[in-house]
C-alpha positions in Angstrom: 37.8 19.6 9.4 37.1 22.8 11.7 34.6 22.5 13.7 31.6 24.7 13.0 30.5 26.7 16.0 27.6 29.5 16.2 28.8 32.3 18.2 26.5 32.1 21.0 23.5 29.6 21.9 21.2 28.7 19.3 17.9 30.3 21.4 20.1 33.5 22.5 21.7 34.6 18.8 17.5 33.6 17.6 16.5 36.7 19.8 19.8 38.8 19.1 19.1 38.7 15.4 15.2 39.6 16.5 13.7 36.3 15.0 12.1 34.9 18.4 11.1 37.0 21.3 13.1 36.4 24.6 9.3 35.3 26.0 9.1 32.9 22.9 12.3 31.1 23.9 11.4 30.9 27.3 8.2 29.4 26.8 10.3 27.0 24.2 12.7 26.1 26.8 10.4 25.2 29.5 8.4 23.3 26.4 12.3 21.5 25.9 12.7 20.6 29.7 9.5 18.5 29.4 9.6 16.9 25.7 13.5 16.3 26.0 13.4 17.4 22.1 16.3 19.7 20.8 15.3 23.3 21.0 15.5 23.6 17.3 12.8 21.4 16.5 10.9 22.9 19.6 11.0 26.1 18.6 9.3 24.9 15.2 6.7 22.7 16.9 5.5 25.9 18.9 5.2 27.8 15.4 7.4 30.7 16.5 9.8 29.8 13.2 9.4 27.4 10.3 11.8 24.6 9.5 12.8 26.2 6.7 13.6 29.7 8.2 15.5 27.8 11.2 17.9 25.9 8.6 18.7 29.0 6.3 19.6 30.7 10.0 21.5 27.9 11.1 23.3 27.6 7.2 24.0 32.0 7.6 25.4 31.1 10.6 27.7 28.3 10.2 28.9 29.4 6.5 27.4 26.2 5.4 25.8 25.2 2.0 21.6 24.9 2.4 21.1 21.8 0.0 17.7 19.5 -0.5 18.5 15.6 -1.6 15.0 15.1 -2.1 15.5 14.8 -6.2 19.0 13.9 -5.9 20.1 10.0 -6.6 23.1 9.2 -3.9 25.7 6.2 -5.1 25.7 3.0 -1.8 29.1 3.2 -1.9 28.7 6.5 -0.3 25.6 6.4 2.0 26.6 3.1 3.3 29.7 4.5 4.4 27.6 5.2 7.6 26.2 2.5 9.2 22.0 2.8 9.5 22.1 3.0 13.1 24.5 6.0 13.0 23.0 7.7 10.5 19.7 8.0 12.1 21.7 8.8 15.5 23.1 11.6 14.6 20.7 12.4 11.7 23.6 12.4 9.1 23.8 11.1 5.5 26.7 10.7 3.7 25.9 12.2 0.0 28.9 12.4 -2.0 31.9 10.6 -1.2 35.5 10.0 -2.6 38.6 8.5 -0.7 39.8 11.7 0.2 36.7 14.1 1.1 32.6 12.7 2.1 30.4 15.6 2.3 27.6 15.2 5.1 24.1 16.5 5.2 23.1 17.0 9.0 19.7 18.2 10.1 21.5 19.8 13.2 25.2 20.9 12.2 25.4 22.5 15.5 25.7 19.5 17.4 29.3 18.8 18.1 29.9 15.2 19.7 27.5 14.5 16.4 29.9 15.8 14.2 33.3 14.6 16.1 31.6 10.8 16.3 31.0 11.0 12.3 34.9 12.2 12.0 35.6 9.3 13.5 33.5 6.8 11.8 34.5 8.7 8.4 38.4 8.6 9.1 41.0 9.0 6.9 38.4 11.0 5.2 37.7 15.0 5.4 34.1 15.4 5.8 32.4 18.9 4.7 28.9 19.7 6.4 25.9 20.5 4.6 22.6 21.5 6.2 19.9 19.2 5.1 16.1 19.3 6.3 15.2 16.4 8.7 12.0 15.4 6.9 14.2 14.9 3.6 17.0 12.9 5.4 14.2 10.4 7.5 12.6 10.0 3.9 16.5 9.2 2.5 16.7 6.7 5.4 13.9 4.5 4.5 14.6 4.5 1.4 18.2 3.7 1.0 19.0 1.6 4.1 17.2 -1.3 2.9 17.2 -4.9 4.1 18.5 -6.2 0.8 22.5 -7.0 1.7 21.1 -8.3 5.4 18.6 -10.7 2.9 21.6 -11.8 0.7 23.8 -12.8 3.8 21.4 -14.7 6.0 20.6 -16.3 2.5 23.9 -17.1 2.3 24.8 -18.6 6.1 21.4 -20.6 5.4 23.3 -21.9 2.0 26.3 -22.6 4.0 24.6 -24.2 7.1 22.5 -27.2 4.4 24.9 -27.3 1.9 25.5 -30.9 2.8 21.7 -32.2 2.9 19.3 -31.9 0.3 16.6 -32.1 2.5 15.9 -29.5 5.1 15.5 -31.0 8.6 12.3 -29.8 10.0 13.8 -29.9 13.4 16.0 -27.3 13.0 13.2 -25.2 12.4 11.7 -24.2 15.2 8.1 -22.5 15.8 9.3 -19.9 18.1 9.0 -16.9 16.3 11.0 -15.0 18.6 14.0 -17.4 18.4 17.2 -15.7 17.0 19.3 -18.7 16.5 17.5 -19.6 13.8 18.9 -17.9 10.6 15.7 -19.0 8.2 13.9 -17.0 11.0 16.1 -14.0 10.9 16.0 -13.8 7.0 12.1 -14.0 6.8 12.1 -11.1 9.4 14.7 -9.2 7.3 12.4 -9.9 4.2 8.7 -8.7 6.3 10.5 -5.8 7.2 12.2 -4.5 3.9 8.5 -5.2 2.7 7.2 -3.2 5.5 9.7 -0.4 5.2 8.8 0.1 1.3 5.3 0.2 1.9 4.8 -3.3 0.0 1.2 -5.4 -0.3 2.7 -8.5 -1.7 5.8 -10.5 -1.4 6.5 -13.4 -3.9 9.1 -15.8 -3.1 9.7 -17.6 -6.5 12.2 -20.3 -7.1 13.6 -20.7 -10.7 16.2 -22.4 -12.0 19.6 -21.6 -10.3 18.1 -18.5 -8.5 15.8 -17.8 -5.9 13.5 -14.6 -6.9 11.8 -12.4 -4.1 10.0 -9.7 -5.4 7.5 -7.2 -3.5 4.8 -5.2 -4.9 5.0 -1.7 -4.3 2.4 0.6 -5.4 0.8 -1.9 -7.8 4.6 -2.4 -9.7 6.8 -5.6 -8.7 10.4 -5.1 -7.4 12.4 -7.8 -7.8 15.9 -8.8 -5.5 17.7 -12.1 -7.3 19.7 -14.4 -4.9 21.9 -17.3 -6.1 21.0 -19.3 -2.9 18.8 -21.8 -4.7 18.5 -24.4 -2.0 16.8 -22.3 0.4 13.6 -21.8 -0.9 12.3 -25.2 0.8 13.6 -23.6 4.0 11.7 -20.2 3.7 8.6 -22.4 2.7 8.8 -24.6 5.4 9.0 -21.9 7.8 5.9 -20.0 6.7 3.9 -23.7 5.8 4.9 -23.7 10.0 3.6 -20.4 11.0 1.1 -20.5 9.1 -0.3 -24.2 10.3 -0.4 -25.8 6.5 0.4 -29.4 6.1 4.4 -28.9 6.2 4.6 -32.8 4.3 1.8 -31.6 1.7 4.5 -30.4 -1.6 2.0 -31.2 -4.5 -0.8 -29.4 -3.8 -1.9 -25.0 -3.5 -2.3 -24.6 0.2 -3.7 -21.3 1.6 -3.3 -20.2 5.8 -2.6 -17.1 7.6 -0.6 -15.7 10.3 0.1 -12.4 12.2 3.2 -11.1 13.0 4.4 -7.6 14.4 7.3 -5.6 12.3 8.5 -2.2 13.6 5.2 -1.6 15.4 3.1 -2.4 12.8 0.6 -5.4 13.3 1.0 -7.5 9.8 -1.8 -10.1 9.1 -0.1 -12.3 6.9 -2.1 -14.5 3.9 0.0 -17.1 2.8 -0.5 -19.1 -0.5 1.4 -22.1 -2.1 1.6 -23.2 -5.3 3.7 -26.0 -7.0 5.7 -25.0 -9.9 8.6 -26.6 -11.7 11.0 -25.8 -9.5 9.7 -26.2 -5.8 6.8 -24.4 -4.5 6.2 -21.0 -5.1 5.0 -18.7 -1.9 2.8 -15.1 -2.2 2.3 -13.6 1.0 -0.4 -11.0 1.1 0.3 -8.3 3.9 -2.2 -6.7 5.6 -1.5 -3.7 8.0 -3.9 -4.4 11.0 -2.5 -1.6 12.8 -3.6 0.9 10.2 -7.3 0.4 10.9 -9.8 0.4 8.8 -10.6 3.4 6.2 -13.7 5.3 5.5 -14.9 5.3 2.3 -13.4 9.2 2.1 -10.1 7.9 3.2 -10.4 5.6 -0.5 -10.3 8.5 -2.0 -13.4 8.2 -3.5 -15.1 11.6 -4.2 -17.7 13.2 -2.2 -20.3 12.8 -4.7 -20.4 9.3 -4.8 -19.8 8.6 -0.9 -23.1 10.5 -1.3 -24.6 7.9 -3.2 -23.0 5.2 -1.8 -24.3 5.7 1.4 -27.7 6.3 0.0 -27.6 3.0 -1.6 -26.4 1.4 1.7 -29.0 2.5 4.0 -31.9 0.7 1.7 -33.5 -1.8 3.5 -32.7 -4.7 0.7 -31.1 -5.0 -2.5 -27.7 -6.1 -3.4 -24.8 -3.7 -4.3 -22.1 -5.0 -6.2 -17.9 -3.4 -5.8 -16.4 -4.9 -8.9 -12.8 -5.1 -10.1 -9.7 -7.2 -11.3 -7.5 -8.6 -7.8 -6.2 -6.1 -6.2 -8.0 -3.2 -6.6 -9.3 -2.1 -3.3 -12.6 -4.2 -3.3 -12.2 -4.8 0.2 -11.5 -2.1 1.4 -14.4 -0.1 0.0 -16.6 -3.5 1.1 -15.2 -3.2 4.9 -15.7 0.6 4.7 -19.1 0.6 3.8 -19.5 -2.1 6.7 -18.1 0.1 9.0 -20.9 2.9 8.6 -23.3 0.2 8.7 -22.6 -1.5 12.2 -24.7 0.0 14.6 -26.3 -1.8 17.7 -29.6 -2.1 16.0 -28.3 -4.3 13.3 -27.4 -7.7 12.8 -24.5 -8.1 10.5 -22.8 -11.3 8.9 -19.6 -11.6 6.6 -18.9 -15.1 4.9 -15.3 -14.7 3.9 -12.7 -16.8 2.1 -10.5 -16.0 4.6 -11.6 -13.0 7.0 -9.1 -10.1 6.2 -10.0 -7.8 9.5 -12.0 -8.4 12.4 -14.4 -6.2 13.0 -16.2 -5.7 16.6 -20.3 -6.7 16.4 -20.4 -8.3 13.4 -20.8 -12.2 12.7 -17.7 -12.9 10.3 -17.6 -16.5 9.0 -14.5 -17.9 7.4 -15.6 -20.3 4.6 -13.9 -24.2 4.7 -14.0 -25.9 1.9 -12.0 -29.3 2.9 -15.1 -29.8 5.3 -18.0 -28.9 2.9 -18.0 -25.1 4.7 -18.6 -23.2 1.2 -20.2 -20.1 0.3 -23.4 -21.3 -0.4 -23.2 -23.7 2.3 -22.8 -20.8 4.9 -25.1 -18.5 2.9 -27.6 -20.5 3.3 -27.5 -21.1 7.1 -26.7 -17.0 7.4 -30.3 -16.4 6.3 -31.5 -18.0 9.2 -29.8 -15.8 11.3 -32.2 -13.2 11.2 -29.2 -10.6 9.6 -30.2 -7.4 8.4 -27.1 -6.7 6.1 -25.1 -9.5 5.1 -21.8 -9.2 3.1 -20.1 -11.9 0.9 -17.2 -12.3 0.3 -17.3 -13.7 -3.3 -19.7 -14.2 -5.9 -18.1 -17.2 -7.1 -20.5 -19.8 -8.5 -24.3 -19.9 -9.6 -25.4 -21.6 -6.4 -23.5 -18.4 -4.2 -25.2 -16.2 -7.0 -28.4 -17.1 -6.8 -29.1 -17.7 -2.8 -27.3 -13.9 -2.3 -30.2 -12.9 -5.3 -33.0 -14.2 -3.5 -31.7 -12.6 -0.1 -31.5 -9.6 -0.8 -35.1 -9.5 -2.3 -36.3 -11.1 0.7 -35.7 -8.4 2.8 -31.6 -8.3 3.4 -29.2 -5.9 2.2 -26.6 -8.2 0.7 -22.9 -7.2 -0.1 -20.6 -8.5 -2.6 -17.7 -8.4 -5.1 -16.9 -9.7 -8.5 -14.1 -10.1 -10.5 -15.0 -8.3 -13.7 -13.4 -5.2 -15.3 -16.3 -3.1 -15.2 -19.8 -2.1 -14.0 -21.8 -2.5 -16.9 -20.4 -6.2 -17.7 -20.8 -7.1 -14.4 -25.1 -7.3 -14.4 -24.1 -9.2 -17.4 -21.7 -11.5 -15.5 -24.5 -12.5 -13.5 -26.7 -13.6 -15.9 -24.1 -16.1 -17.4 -22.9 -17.5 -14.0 -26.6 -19.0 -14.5 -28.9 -16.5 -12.6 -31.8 -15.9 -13.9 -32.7 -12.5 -15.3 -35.8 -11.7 -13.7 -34.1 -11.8 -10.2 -30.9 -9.9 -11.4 -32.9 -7.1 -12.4 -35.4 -7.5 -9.1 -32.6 -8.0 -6.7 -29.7 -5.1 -8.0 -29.4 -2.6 -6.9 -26.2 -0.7 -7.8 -22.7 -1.7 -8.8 -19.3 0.3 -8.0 -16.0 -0.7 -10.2 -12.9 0.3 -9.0 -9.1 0.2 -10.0 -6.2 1.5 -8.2 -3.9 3.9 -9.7 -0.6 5.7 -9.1 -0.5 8.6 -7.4 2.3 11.4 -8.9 4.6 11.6 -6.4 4.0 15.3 -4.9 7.9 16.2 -4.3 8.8 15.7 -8.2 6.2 16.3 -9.9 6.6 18.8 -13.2 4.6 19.9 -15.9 3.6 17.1 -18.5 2.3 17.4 -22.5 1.9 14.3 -24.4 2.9 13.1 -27.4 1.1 12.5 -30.5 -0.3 9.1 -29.6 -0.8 10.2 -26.3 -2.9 12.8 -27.5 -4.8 10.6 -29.7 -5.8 8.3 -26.9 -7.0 11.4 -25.1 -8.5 12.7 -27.7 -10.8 9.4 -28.1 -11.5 9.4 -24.3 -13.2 13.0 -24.5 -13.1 15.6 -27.0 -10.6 18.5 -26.5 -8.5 16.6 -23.4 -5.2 16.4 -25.3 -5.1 20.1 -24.6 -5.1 19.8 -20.9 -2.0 20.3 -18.6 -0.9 17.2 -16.7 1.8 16.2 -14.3 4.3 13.6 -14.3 6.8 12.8 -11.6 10.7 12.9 -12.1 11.8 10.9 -9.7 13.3 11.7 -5.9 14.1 10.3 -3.1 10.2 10.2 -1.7 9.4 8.0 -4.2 12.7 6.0 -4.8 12.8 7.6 -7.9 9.8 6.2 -9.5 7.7 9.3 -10.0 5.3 7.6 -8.0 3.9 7.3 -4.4 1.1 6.0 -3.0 -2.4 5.0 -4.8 -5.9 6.5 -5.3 -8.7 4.6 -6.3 -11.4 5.7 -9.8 -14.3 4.6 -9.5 -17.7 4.2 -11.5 -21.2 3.3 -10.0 -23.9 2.1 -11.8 -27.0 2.8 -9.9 -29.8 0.7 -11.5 -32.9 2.4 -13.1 -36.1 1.0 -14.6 -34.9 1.6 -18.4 -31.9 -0.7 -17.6 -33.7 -3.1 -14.6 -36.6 -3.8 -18.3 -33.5 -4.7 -20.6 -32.2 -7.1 -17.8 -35.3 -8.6 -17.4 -35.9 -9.2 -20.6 -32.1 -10.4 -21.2 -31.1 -7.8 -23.7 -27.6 -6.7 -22.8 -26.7 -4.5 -25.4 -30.2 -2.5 -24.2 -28.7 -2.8 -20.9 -25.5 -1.4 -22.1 -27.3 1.6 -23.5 -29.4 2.1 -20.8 -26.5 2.4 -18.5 -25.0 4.9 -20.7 -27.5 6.9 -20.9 -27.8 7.2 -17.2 -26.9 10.6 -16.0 -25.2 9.5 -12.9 -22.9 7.1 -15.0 -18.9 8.5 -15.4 -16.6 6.0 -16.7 -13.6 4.7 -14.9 -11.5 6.0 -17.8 -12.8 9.6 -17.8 -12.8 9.6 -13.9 -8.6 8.9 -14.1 -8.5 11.8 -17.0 -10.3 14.2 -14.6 -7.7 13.0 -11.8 -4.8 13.3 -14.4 -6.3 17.0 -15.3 -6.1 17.8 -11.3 -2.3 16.3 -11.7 -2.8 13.6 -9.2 -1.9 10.7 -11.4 -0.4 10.7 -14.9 -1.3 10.5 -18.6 0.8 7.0 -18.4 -1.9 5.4 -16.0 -5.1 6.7 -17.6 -4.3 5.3 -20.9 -3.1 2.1 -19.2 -6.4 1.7 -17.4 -8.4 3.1 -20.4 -7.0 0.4 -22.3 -7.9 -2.3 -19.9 -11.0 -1.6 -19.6 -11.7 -1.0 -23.4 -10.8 -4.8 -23.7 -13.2 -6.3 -21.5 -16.4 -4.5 -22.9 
């Protein structure tokens, strides 16, 4: 391959052909001395060109193709052709490849030990250059170099290493978590960090019968990677029953513990649950990125108007609010956002949690124990004699929890809480049939926010959208005139590893109680209360909140009528 060479230094031909001023590229080269950065992307950090306008010079140039991969799908047998430590190196992908030629997008095709390294790696081969934008190749990297052949290899030296026992020894497992020699050790940290890399909430370790299922939830969907290593699944469990101080000998019943561990930078609190199931013990881990911080109720993506009223609700003196919604969908989140806002020096605050999902500076957070009698209404109870201004609970879980939180929060407390139910309207309801009287519900209640999390169209592939007949039908019943709308779906690309999607937003609906509805709760009418709450002008339901979002194109007809239809089922 010849070499591709620009006629004179990058900076120098930039001023010849008049697109930096020879005072611009000074400035950027004195910038350069400092940073240690390539003048290229200097010059574009300083504003004085645009990545674009820099790779279409640097393309003219060279007589090399301009290409994007974002929406392209590229074959492992070529990409892995480089090694991912390479790759990122030289900031080269290998897109196409055959055994004679591999073409190679490079964000900086001017860099020749780059190119004469990659020859070398790529040999017999002829490589032809392509300029590719960095931001599109980094994206490429995440998603295409994943963990999964490092997972099925370390799977399968743990297979060869207790083929001979059928039980694992649980001295060869050591607590260190920094040992290496350990290869249970190294394929759990290859697992946390394929999770980590994919931007995954949930890892499930399943055994089944002759295979060993891990699958990770990304986005709200489950991915699933199949390995035939059977006999390790007692090993991975073992290991996190260790880290996370369960009862290691304990194989019959659920256990739950927790752990923390740190994965490319990020600070992972780690939830661990067990269960029993036919073939072993089944393992969920629940990731939680510490590191991230907390978000504000803005950063939810809950709109302006009500983070208005939400906050209105909040700074009340006493009452209960209520965030509602199936697991995992964001509960909370909202719940430590609005506490948060609320932590000031000249109040007291207390959490009772089951278990405490980020610690928060200031605040009392207790972790509830149920194998020594700590419950919820155990702790509730004492947490009123705290003297706390706001107190937040984790769970509404059983009439006893129900009732002392009631009588809290008309005692002067502002009392927090979530419940599982589908909706906002049910969930006043819900109260009333965990055994709390209806009086108090409707004395005590103050508001309740439901929320769900869906997808967000992935902003790289998204194209125009109409729906189909039954699609529009759906819409149609949702609001009057909606199947005419335009709407956005997502193709597929890289960004998204070709999903259409990336990323979630939440929809919510709050219920802010008035007296029409607080007189049908009282007298324990719930189809008043139901049309009350209807009636209320504030009220929006979830389902016509995701239409609005779909309308705006930021998620899809797909996940509107799936939540529509969820909801429609529980009311």
């Amino acid at each position: 391959m010849k070499r591709p060479r620009l006629k004179m230094r990058l900076g120098d031909l930039l001023v010849h052909e008049q697109i930096i001023s020879e005072e611009q590229l000074q400035k950027a080269l004195e910038q350069q001395r400092i940073s240690g950065r390539k003048l290229g992307a200097t010059l574009t950090d300083l504003g004085y060109i645009s990545e674009q306008q820099l790779l279409e010079f640097l393309a003219q140039q060279l007589k090399l193709p301009l290409i994007s991969i974002s929406e392209r799908k590229i074959p492992a047998e070529a990409f892995k052709l480089l090694p991912e430590v390479q790759a990122r190196r030289h900031r080269a992908l290998v897109i196409e490849a055959s055994e004679e030629q591999a073409l190679v997008g490079m964000s900086d095709p001017a860099d020749l030990s780059s190119i004469d390294a990659i020859n070398q790696l790529l040999a017999p081969r002829q490589v032809e250059l392509a300029v590719v934008p960095e931001g599109e190749l980094m994206q490429a990297f995440d998603n295409l170099y994943r963990r999964t052949k490092e997972i099925e290899t370390f799977a399968s030296q743990l297979q060869d290493e207790y083929e001979d026992t059928s039980e694992f020894e649980l001295g060869q497992l050591s607590l260190d978590d920094d040992t290496d020699e350990a290869t249970v050790a190294k394929l759990l940290q290859s697992i946390f960090e394929d999770a980590v890399q994919v931007r995954a909430s949930d890892i499930h370790i399943e055994p089944d019968d002759r295979k060993l299922r891990i699958r990770q939830r990304v986005d709200g969907v489950l991915q699933e990677n199949v390995l035939e290593e059977t006999n390790i699944a007692n090993a991975l469990v073992l290991r996190l029953k260790l880290m996370a101080g369960l009862d290691i000998s304990e194989r019959r019943l659920p256990q739950d513990g927790r752990f923390n561990i740190k994965i490319r930078k990020h600070s992972i609190d780690v939830r661990v649950s067990t269960m029993p199931v036919q073939y072993g013990e089944s393992c969920v881990l629940r990731l939680l990125d510490q590191s991230a911080g907390l978000l504000s109720l803005e950063q939810t993506g809950m709109p302006a108007a009500i983070v208005k009223r939400i906050r209105a609700l909040i700074k009340r003196p006493h009452g209960m609010l209520l965030v509602t919604g199936p697991t995992g969908s964001g509960k909370t989140t909202t719940l430590y956002g609005a506490l948060s806002e609320l932590n000031t020096e000249g109040k007291k605050v207390i959490t009772v949690e089951d278990p405490v999902e980020y610690r928060l500076p200031r605040i009392s957070q207790v972790q509830v124990n149920s194998k020594i009698g700590l419950d919820f209404s155990r702790v509730l109870r004492t947490t009123l004699r705290q003297d706390p201004d706001i107190i937040m609970v984790g769970e509404m879980r059983d009439h006893e929890t129900v009732e002392i939180g009631l009588r809290g929060s008309i005692t002067g407390h502002l009392v927090l809480s979530t419940l599982h139910t589908n909706d906002a309207i049910t969930s006043a309801m819900r109260l009333i049939d965990m055994g709390a009287p209806p009086y108090l519900v409707a004395a005590a209640l103050r508001g309740i926010l439901a929320q769900r999390l869906v997808r967000r169209v992935c902003d790289k592939c998204a194209e125009s959208y109409q729906p189909d007949e039954a699609e529009s039908q759906w819409l149609e019943h949702l609001r009057e005139g909606s199947s005419g709308y335009s709407f956005k779906r997502g193709v597929g690309c890289q960004t998204c590893n070709h999903t259409g999607y990336r990323g979630r937003i939440g929809v919510f609906e709050l219920l802010e109680m008035n007296t029409p509805m607080m007189d049908a709760l009282r007298d324990g009418n719930t189809r008043e209360f139901a049309i009350a709450a209807k009636a209320h002008p504030g009220y929006q339901s979830m389902a016509t909140v995701a239409l609005d979002y779909a309308r705006e194109g930021i998620t899809s007809v797909d996940e509107v009528l799936f939540l529509a239809e969820s909801v429609e089922d529980s009311i």
